[in-house]
Phi, psi and omega in degrees: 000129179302161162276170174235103179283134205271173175278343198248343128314317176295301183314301179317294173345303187264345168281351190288326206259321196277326180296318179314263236290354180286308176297309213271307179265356189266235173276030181078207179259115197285356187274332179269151167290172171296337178264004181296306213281321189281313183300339154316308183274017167067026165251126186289179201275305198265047172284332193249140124328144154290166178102030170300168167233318173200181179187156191249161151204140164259142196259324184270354181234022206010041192277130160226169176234170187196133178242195197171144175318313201205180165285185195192100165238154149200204207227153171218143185037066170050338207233315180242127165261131190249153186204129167250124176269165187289024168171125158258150191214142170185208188217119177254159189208183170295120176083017188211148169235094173272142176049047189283175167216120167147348193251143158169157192265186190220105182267080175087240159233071152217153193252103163268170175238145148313095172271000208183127155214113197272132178264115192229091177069243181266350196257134156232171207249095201260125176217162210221038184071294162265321186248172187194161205215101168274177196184123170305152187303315166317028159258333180260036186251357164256155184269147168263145163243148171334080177123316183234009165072270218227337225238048189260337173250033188267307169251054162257326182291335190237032161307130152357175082312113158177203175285350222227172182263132152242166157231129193303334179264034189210135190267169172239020204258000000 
């Protein structure tokens, strides 16, 4: 007499296969935030602007995304401005970020991208392919927010006063 797989096998079956692939491809670990998981990897928090919205990891190859509403620039210590697209991808690993994508600065006037940022002791290590920089780790221990980097309240303090909007992001160059 054949067997008769019940419905509620089948429900187990897949659910069972869906937690494997959940684990194994999905979203990391759902409990931590995206800035929970890089401080997990010996990486300071403000490596990522606040405004992640979510992010995936495969735990076995450390391939990730990291998303965001929009793209995201601003400028830190007057001089390098960075752009974030609305999704960065790399491979994290302990003290490293490889073959990223979605990052990049702006060298004089061309916006190269940030491929590879290494944590070495107190320093991290920024490379753009041919060239590369270092910056002690304290500049990464706050999240850049999105249009003024580190410095938001400087331009909230010298906004217009009145009836009518500004916006504080928006270049006129």
């Amino acid at each position: 007499m054949p067997a008769t797989i019940t419905t509620y096998e089948i429900i187990a079956t897949v659910l069972t296969v869906a937690a494997l692939i959940a684990t194994t491809y999905g979203v990391g670990n759902p409990s931590l935030t995206a800035y929970e998981l890089i401080q997990s990897y010996d990486l300071p928090v403000g490596l990522l602007p606040e405004g992640v919205t979510h992010y995936d990891l495969d735990q076995t190859t450390g391939k990730f995304n990291a998303y965001f509403d929009g793209s995201c620039s601003f400028s830190l210590e007057g001089s390098y401005q960075l752009k974030y697209n609305s999704k960065i991808s790399g491979y994290i690993s302990k003290g490293k970020l490889t073959s990223l994508s979605g990052v990049s600065v702006k060298v004089f006037f061309l916006w190269l991208n940030i491929v590879e940022v290494v944590r070495s002791g107190d320093n991290l290590e920024f490379s753009v392919g041919i060239a590369s920089a270092d910056f002690s780790i304290d500049n990464f221990y706050e999240c850049p927010r999105c249009g003024c980097g580190l410095n938001c309240k400087d331009v909230y303090r010298n906004a217009p006063k009145g009836n009518f909007r500004s916006n504080p992001f928006a270049s006129s160059i």
